[in-house]
N, C-alpha and C positions, 0 to 999 in steps of 0.2 A: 231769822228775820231776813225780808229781801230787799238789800237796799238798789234803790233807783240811780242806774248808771248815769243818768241825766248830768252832768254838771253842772247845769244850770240852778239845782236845787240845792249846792253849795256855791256860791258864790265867793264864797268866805270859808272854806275849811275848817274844821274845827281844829283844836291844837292838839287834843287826845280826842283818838278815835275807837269804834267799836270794830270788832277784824272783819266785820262786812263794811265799815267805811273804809276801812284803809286799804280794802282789798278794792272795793269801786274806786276808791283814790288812785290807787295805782294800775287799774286796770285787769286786776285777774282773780280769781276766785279766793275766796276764805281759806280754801285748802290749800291754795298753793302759796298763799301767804304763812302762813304757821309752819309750812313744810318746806319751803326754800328761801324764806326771806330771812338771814339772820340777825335780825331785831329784838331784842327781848323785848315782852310787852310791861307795861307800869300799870301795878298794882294799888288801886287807892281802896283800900276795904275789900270788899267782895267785887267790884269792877275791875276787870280787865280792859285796859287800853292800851294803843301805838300812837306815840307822839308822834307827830304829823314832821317834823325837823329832821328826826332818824331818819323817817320814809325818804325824805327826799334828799338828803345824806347819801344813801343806799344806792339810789335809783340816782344821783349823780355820780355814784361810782367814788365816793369820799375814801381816800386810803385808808384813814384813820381809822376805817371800820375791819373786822375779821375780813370779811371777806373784799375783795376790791375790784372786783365785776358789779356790775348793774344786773341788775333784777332780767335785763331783756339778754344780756349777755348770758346770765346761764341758761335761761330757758329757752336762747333760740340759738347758741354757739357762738 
């Protein structure tokens, strides 16, 4: 599925997302989400999702998490 970078078509984030929202959320693709961001996703039945709190935990560089670079820190040094 391809979701629309537009941010105007969330206004409002959702609170769990699909890993193409959370990838448009943060700005990079599905692949490099699942392969550098480390977030485990939450399982409710057969759906996969990324709390949207993690994401930006992450992406504020939260120490509390494994790793304590932001998402733009490893991908751009």
């Amino acid at each position: 599925m391809r979701v629309s970078r537009d941010m105007s078509r969330f206004p409002d984030w959702p609170r769990l997302m699909t890993a193409d929202e959370a990838a448009a959320y943060l700005s990079i693709s599905a692949n490099t989400l699942r392969t550098h961001v480390p977030i485990a996703p939450v399982r409710i039945g057969g759906c996969v999702r990324y709390d949207r709190k993690r994401l930006d935990e992450y992406a504020d560089g939260d120490a509390s998490l494994k790793e304590t670079a932001t998402w733009a820190d490893e991908l751009f040094g």
